[in-house]
N, C-alpha and C positions, 0 to 999 in steps of 0.2 A: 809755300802754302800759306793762307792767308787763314784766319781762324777770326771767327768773332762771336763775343760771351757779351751776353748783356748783361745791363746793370744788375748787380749782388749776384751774377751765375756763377759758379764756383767752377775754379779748369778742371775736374779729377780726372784726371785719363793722359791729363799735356804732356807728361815725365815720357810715358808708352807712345806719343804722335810724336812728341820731338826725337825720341831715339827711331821711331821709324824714318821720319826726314831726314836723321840723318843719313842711317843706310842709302837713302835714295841721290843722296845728293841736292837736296832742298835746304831750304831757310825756313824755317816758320815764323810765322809771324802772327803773334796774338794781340787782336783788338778787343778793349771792353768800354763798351759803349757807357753813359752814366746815364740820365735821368731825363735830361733833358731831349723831344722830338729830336727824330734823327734827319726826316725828311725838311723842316725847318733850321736845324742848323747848318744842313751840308746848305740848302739854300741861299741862307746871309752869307757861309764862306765863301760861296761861288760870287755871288753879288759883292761882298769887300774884293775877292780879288778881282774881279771886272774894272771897278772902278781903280781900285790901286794901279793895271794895269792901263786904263785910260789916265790918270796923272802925271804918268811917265809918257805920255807918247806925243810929239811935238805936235 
């Protein structure tokens, strides 16, 4: 299960999801986003890895 808190959100409740995941047989996994745009940052990462991946290709 994928979890995501934004910048300064506070988890209260994660102790009660993770013990539920685990019952179920999940992982969880908590993301907390910081400050900076998220639709601009995933963007440059997708753009550095493009390019990283064009440098490597003969």
């Amino acid at each position: 299960m994928e979890i995501w808190l934004r910048g300064g959100e506070e988890g209260a409740g994660l102790r009660e999801l993770y013990a539920r995941c685990r019952e179920r047989g999940y992982l969880a996994a908590v993301y907390r986003s910081g400050t900076g745009d998220l639709t601009d940052l995933t963007a440059a990462l997708l753009l550095h890895n493009r390019r990283a991946l064009a440098a490597r290709e003969p």
